[in-house]
Each structure stands twice: as structure tokens, then as C-alpha cells.
C-alpha positions in Angstrom: -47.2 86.1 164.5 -43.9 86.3 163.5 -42.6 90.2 162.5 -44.1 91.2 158.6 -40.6 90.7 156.6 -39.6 87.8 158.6 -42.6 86.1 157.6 -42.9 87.2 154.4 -39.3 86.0 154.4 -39.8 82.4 155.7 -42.5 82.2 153.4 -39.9 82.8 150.1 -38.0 80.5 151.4 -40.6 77.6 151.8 -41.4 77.7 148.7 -38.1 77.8 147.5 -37.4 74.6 149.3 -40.4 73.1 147.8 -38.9 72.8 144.3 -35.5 71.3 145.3 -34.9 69.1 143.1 -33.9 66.3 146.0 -37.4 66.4 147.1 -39.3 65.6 143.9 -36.6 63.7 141.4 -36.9 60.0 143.1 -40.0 59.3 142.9 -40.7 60.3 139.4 -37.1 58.2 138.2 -37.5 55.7 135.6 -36.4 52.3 136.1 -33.2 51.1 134.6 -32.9 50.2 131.3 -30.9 47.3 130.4 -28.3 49.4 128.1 -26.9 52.3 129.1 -28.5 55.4 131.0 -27.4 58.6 129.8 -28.5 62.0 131.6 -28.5 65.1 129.4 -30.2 68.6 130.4 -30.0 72.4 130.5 -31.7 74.6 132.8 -30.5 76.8 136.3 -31.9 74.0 138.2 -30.2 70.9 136.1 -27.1 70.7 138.2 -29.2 70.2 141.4 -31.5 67.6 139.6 -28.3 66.0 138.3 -26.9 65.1 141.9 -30.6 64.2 143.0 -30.7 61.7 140.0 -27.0 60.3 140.8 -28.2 60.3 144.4 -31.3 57.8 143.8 -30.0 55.7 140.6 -29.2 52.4 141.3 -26.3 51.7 138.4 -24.0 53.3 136.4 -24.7 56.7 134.7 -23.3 59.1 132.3 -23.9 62.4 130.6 -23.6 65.8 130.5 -25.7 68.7 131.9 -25.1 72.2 131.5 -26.5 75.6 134.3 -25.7 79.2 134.8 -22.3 80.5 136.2 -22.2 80.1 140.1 -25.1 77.1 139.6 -22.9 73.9 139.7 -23.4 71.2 142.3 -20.7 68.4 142.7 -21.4 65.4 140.5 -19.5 62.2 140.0 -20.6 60.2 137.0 -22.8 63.3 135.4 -20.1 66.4 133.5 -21.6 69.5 134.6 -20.6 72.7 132.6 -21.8 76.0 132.8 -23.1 78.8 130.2 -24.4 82.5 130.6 -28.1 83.7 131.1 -30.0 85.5 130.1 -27.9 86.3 126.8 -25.7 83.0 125.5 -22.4 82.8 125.2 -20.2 80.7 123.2 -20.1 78.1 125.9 -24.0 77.8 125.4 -22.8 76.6 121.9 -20.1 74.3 123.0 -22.7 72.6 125.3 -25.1 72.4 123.5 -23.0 70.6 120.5 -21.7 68.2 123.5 -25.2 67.3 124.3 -25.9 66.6 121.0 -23.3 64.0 120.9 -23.6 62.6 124.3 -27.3 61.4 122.1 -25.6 59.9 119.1 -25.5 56.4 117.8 -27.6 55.2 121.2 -29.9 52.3 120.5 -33.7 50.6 121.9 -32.6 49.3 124.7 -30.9 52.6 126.0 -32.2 55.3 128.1 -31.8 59.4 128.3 -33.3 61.1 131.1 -33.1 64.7 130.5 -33.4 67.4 133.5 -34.7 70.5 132.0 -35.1 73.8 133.8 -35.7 77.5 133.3 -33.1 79.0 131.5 -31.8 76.4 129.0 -32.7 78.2 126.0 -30.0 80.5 126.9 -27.8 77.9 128.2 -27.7 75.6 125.2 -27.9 77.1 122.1 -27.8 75.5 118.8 -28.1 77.8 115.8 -30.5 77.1 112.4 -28.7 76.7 110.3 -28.0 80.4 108.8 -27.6 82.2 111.7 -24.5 82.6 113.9 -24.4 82.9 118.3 -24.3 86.7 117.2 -27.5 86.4 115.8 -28.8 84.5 118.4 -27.1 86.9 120.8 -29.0 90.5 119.3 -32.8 88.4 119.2 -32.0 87.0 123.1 -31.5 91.1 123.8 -34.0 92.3 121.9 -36.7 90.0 123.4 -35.8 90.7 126.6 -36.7 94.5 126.1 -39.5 94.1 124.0 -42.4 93.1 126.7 -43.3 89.7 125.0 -44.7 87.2 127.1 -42.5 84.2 127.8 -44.3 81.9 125.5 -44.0 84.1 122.7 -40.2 84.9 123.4 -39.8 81.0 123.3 -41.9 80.3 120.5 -39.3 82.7 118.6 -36.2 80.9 120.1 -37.3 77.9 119.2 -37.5 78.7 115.8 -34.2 80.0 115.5 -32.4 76.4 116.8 -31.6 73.5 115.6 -32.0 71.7 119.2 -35.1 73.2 121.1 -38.5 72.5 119.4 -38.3 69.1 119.8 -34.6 68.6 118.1 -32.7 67.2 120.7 -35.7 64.6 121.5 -35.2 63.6 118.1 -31.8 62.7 118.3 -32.2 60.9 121.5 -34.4 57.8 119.4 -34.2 55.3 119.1 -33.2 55.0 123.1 -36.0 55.5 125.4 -36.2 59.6 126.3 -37.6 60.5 129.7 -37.6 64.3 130.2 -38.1 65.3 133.8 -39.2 68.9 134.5 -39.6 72.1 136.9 -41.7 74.7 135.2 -40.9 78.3 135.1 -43.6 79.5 132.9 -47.2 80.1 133.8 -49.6 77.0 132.4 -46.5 74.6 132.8 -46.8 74.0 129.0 -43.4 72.1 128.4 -43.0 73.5 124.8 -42.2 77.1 127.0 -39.6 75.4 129.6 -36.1 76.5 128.0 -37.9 76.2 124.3 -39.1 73.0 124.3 -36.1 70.7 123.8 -37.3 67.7 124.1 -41.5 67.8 123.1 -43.3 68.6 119.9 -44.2 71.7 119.2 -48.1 73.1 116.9 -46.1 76.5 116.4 -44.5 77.2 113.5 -42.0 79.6 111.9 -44.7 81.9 110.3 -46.0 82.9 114.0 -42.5 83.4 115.3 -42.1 86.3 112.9 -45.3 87.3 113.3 -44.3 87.7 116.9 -41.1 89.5 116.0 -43.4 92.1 113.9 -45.7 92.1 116.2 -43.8 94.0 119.2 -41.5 95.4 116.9 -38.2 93.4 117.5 -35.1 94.4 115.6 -33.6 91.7 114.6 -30.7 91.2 112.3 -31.9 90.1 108.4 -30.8 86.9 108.4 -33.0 86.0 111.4 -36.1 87.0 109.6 -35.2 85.1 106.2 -35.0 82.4 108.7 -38.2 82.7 109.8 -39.8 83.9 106.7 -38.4 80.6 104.7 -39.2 78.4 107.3 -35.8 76.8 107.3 -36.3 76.9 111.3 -39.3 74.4 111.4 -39.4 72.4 114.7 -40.7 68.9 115.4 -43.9 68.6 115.1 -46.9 66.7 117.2 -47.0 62.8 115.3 -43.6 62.9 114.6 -42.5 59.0 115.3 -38.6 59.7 116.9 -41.1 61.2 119.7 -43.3 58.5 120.0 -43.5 56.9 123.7 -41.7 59.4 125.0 -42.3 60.5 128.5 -42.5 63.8 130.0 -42.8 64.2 133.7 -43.4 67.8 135.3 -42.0 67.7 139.0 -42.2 70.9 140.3 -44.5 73.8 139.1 -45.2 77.5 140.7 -48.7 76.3 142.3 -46.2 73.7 144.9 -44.3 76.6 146.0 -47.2 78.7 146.4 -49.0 75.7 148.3 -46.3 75.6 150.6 -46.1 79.6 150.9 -49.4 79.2 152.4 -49.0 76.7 154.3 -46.3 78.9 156.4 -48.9 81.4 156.9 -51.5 79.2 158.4 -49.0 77.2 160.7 -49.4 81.1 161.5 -53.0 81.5 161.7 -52.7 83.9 158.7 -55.6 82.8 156.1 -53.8 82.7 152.4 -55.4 83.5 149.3 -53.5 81.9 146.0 -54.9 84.2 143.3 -53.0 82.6 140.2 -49.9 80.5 139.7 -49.5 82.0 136.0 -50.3 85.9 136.3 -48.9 87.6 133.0 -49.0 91.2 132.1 -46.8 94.4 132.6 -45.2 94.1 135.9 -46.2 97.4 136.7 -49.9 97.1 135.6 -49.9 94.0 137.8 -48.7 95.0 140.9 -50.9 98.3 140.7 -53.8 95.6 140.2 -52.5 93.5 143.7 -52.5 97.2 145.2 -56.2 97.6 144.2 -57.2 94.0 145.6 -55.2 94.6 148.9 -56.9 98.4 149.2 -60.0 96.5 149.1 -59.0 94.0 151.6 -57.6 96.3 153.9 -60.2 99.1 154.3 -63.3 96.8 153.4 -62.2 92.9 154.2 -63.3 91.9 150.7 -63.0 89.6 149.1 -60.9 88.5 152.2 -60.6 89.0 155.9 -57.7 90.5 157.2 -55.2 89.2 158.4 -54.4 87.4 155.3 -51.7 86.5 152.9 -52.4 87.0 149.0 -49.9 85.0 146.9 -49.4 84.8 143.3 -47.2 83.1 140.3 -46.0 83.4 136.8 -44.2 85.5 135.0 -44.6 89.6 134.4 -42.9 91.7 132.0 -41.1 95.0 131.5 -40.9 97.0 128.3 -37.7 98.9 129.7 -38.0 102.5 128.5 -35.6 103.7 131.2 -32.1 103.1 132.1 -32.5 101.7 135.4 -31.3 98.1 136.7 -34.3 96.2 136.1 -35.8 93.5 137.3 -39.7 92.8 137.5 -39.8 91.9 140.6 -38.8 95.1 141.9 -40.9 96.9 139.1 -44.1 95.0 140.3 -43.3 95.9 144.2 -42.6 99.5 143.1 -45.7 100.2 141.4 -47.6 98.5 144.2 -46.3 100.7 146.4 -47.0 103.9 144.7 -50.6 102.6 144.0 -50.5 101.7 147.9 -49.0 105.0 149.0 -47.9 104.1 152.3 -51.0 102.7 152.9 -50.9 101.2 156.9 -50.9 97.4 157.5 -49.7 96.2 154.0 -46.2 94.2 153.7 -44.9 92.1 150.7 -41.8 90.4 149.3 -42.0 89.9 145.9 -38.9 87.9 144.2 -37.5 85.1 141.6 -37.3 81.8 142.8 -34.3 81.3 140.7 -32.2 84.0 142.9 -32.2 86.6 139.9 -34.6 89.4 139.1 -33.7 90.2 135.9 -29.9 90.7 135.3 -28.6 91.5 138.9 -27.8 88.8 141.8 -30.7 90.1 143.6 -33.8 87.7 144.2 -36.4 90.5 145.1 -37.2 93.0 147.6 -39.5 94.2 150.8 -42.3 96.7 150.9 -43.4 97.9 154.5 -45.8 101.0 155.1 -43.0 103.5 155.6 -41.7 102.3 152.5 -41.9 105.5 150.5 -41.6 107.7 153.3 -38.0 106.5 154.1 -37.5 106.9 150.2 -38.4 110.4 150.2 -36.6 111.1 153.2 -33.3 109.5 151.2 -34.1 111.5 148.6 -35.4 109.1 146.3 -38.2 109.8 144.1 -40.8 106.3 143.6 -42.4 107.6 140.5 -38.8 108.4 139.0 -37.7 105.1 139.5 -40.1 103.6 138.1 -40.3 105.2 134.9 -36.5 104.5 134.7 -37.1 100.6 135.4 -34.7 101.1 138.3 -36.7 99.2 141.0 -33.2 97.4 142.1 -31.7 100.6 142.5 -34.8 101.7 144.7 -35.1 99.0 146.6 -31.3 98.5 147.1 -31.0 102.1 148.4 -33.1 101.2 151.1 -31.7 98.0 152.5 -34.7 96.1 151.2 -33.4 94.1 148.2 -33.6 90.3 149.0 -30.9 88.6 148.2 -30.9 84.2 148.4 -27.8 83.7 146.5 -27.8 80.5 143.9 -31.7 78.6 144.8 -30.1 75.6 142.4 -34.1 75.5 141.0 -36.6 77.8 139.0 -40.5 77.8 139.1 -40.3 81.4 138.8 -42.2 84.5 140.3 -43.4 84.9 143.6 -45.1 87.3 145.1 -46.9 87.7 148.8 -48.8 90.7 150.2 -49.4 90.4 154.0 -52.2 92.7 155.4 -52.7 93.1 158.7 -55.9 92.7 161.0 -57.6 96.7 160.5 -58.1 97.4 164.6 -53.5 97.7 163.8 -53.8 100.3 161.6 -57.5 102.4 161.9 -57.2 105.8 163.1 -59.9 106.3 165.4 
């Protein structure tokens, strides 16, 4: 077997490579429509599924697609531009009114494909009317604090917008609109990939605000007269400019995970994927994974070691402290004060996007000695965790993983390796 973090490592990156988007655009590619094919999308993958759409298509193409600083990939016929995530900027704005016109005036016998990713609702942002990018600006902060889950903190977005919530599928008819997708969000529900752009969408203003109430969001006035007057209502299920519309999902979180595994076995590590959409505070979650792998480790239930436990989806952090984020790190930093240096028990816990949170960092490592190098640095675990600074932490050690750009998104992973017990009993 190969070392712990090298494994753990390797295992990151297989399922990293599993949603590329060069592996799972061409099949799912629509044939060519006799008028014109234009390619729209918004997402930190859509650059990457831009080139593996020009790569495939057999005629002409244009269009306009829009990712994160640092996330462009060389395209020939396809514009690619670039925005700021997690909070918008005004070039979210500018692409998002180019995208909108890259839509307008096409007729039946036309055809959009849009490539939507994790991250467009920052990336292309379209105001209700009423509210202004600052607006949209203070709710993307507050959100992001508040420790909503990500379907709530889209089903607020897409109120505020007059493109997600179904909007920009609207504009696409009469043409024919083929949305191709890699999910982010646990349960893959395509209103909660960057808000819902292109689908219908059951919520409605009055639960957006009852989700802002709810946690507690300060928002500025005009967003809640917004809400409160429904004057941000989104397209709704029946709604005929949607009708025959298809939406394809291409990659998910389970297809990383199932490749994860598959590393381990090629290993002869069992692996056990215990969710692909696991919600909840990071920190209540990875003290959870602590008590599972506890249980593993000193008893081999439910599993025998060794073994790999893997899981998806997306935690959150209600940020209290004025650390550097990231719940990635907070989940691996509460596991490994629940663990306490516990022998035999690795993980690597990280965004498959190449960003925990607001810092170029993908993730970290846990090893056994873990906390007792901290200490040793000086470090305090507990500290750092009720300051949210699990990038600090981790980055003190030499343990942060860092991947750079993935150019795709299916969002959280997370792998605890325990070793066979005869490494680790004291007799």
C-alpha cells in the first residue's frame, strides 16, 4: 500500500479527474441543429466544458461563457470572460447582460447549449429589478456567514435575479435549449447549480425571505421589499418557453467518489461511500466521521479495517471567529480533536473546485501526530477552531493541499483511511 497521504492524495485526484469535463461532454452533445448553435454558460467548470464542446462539435459554433479569475481555458469560436467568486463583481454583471444578448432574437430551428457549473450565481449576476450589484454584493456576504444550507442560499439568489430561476431559459425560446451540467450541490437538484438558470423553479419569493428571517440575514431594505412584493418571482414549472427543454447532468459528487474508491481497492483497501450529499455544520460533521472511524478502528464496525470511508456534499460554517476559513479544514480540524491523535487514522479532506472557502487552498491532511506537532508549534486545535482558522492550522503545518485551478466542481470530498488494528494496538 502506498504511504497514507500519498494515497489519500491519489485518491483526490482521481476523483478530480473524473469530472473533467473532456471525459463526460461528448457523449451527452446534442446533434446539430440546422440554424445556428450558440453555447452560453457560467460556472468554475464552464471554460473547461467550453473547449470539450468545441473539441467534439462538428460545425460552426458561437457564444459566450463566463468562470472564475485564473479558470480560463483557450477557446476558438466560444468568448470566454471571467468574474469573481464567491462575491460578484461588476464583471458578473457585464456577463451576464452579454449572455443575455448572445440569446436574443434566435429562432425554432436554433440551438443553445448551456454549460453550467458551480459558482455561476456569483459569476453572472443579473439584478431584480430594484436592487443594484451592491445589494447583491452585502446578501452574497451575508449568506456566506450565516450557515444556510446551499439550497437555501440559492433559493434566496434566485429570487433576487432577473436571469437565474429559470430567466435565462426563458429567453433562450423559441431555439431549442440544452443545458448540460456538473453538480456541486448534494441531491444534484439543477434548481441549486449556480441558482437554477436555465430550469423552473416550485420556490417562490415568500420562502426566500422566510429564509433570510430565518438565520437572521442582514440584508439591505430594498432586498426584503423585493422579496416581500414578490417582484423577484422566478419561472415557474408549466411555464411553455421551457417546454421540451433538456437538461442533462454529467458529472455529480457520487462519480468522483466512485472513482475515489476505486483507487483504494486497485489497493486492496475496502471503501465505504457513506453519502454523496452530507449537509450540516462542518464541525458537527467531521466530529460525527471521528465517531464512525473510532468505532471502526477500535471495534471494526460497521467496517473492517483497513478501509477507506468517503463522503460528498456540502457542509457549512457559521463563522464566529476571525480565522481564514474554509470547511474543509473546519471539518478535518474538528475530526481531529474528536480523534485526538488517535493511531492508524489518516484523511484529506478538500474542494474539488481547488478552493476551500476564500483561499487558493483545496484542503488539507490529518495524520496521527497531527496535533501533537501542533502543540509542539505552539498551535492550540481547540483555538483554531473556534476562530474558523482551520487554513491557518493546517497551513502552519505543511499540510494544506493545494491543486491549483481543477477547471470542474462537484464539490466536497472527504476520505478517512484507517489502518489494519495489529499497526497501531499497544500490546
Amino acid at each position: 500500500m502506498d504511504a497514507p497521504r500519498e494515497l489519500l492524495q491519489r485518491m483526490f485526484g482521481a476523483a478530480i479527474a473524473a469530472a473533467q469535463p473532456l471525459c463526460c461532454i461528448p457523449a451527452r452533445l446534442p446533434p446539430a441543429p440546422p440554424g445556428r448553435t450558440v453555447v452560453i454558460g457560467a460556472g468554475k467548470a464552464s471554460a473547461a466544458m467550453a473547449a470539450a464542446v468545441e473539441a467534439s462539435w462538428p460545425g460552426p459554433l458561437e457564444g459566450l461563457v463566463v468562470t472564475r479569475y485564473g479558470y480560463s481555458v483557450p477557446c476558438t469560436q466560444i468568448e470566454i470572460i471571467e468574474a469573481a467568486h464567491p462575491v460578484p463583481d461588476a464583471a458578473s454583471v457585464t456577463a451576464a447582460r452579454r449572455i443575455a444578448q448572445r440569446v436574443r432574437g434566435l429562432g425554432s430551428d436554433d440551438l443553445v447549449i448551456c454549460l453550467i457549473s458551480g459558482g455561476g450565481s456569483s459569476l453572472m449576476v443579473a439584478p431584480a429589478e430594484g436592487l443594484t450589484l451592491a445589494d447583491k454584493q452585502a446578501v452574497s456576504r451575508a449568506l456566506l456567514k450565516s450557515g444556510a444550507t446551499i439550497s437555501e442560499m440559492n433559493c434566496v439568489r434566485r429570487h433576487l435575479s432577473a436571469i437565474k430561476g429559470g430567466h435565462l431559459g426563458a429567453a433562450c425560446h423559441p431555439a431549442r435549449l440544452v443545458t448540460l451540467l456538473i453538480s456541486d450541490v448534494p441531491g444534484d437538484d439543477p434548481i441549486d447549480i449556480a441558482s437554477g438558470p436555465t430550469v423552473a423553479d416550485p420556490t417562490t419569493c415568500a420562502e426566500a425571505l422566510a429564509i433570510v428571517r430565518r438565520y437572521g440575514i442582514d440584508v439591505p431594505p430594498s432586498v426584503v421589499e423585493v422579496l416581500a412584493r414578490g417582484r423577484g418571482e422566478t419561472v415557474k414549472p408549466g411555464d411553455a418557453r421551457l417546454a421540451g427543454s433538456v437538461t442533462t447532468m454529467i458529472a455529480t459528487p457520487q462519480i468522483a467518489l466512485e472513482a475515489a474508491a476505486d483507487v483504494a481497492r486497485s489497493e486492496g483497501i475496502a471503501a465505504h461511500i457513506l453519502g454523496d450529499s452530507i449537509e450540516g455544520e462542518a464541525r458537527d460533521v467531521g466530529r460525527v466521521m471521528a465517531g464512525i472511524a473510532l468505532q471502526v478502528s477500535t471495534h471494526g464496525e460497521p467496517f473492517t479495517p483497513p478501509c477507506v470511508l468517503l463522503s460528498g456534499g456540502e457542509t457549512t460554517v457559521t463563522v464566529r471567529g476571525d480565522g481564514r476559513g474554509g470547511r474543509n479544514v473546519e471539518f478535518l480540524l474538528a475530526l481531529a480533536v474528536a480523534l485526538d491523535g488517535h493511531p492508524g487514522i489518516h484523511a484529506l479532506a478538500g474542494d474539488t473546485d481547488g478552493v476551500d472557502g476564500q483561499e487558493e487552498i483545496a484542503g488539507a491532511y490529518l495524520a496521527p501526530d497531527t496535533l501533537g506537532r501542533a502543540f509542539a508549534a505552539g498551535l492550540r486545535p481547540r483555538e483554531s477552531l473556534d476562530r474558523n482558522d482551520g487554513h491557518g492550522f493546517f497551513g502552519a503545518l505543511g499540510d494544506s493541499v493545494v491543486t491549483g485551478p481543477t477547471l470542474t466542481n462537484v464539490n466536497d470530498f472527504r476520505a478517512i483511511l484507517i489502518e489494519p488494528r495489529a499497526r497501531h494496538t499497544v500490546t
